[in-house]
N, C-alpha and C positions, 0 to 999 in steps of 0.2 A: 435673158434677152438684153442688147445693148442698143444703142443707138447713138445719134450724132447731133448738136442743136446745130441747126440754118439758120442765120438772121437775113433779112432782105432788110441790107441797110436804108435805101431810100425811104423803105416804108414804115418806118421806124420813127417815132415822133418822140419817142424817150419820154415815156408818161411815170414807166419805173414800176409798174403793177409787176412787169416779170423777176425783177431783182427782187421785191416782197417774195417772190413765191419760192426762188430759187438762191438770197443771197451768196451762197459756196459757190454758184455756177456762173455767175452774170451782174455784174454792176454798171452804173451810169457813170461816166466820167465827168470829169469839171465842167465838160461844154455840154454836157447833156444827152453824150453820145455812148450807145449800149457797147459796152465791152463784154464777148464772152470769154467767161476765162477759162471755164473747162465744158470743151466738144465733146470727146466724146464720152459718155454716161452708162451707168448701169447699177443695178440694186435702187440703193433710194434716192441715188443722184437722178437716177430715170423717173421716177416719179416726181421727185422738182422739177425734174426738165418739162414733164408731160403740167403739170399747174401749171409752169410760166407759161407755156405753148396755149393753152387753155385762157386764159385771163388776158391775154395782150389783146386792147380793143383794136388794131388793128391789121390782126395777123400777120404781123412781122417776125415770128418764128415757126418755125416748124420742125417737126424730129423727124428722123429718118431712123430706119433701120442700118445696123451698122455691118 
C-alpha cells in the first residue's frame, strides 16, 4: 500500500508534533511553516506518514491513498 501526505496549509499552526514523528518526510522551516518534503510514501515512510497524520492536534494532515 502507498499513499500521498495533504497538508491544509491554513490549518496548520506549526506546533512540529508531525515532524517528531516523521523527521525524513516533513520539517518546519525558519518561519514556522510545515514543509513536506516527501508526498508520496510507502513501507515505513507510510507508517511515519500515518504517526504524523495521527498526533497533529489540529488535523492538518491527512493521507490518501495513492
Amino acid at each position: 500500500m502507498s499513499g500521498r501526505i495533504e497538508l491544509d496549509r491554513p490549518r496548520c499552526e506549526g506546533h512540529g508534533l508531525c515532524e517528531e514523528a516523521a523527521p525524513r518526510l516533513m520539517h518546519l522551516d525558519d518561519d514556522g511553516d510545515l514543509v513536506i518534503d516527501v508526498e508520496e510514501v510507502d513501507g515505513a515512510d507510510l507508517e511515519a506518514a500515518k504517526a504524523a497524520v495521527r498526533v497533529c492536534p489540529v488535523a492538518a494532515l491527512r493521507l490518501v491513498s495513492a
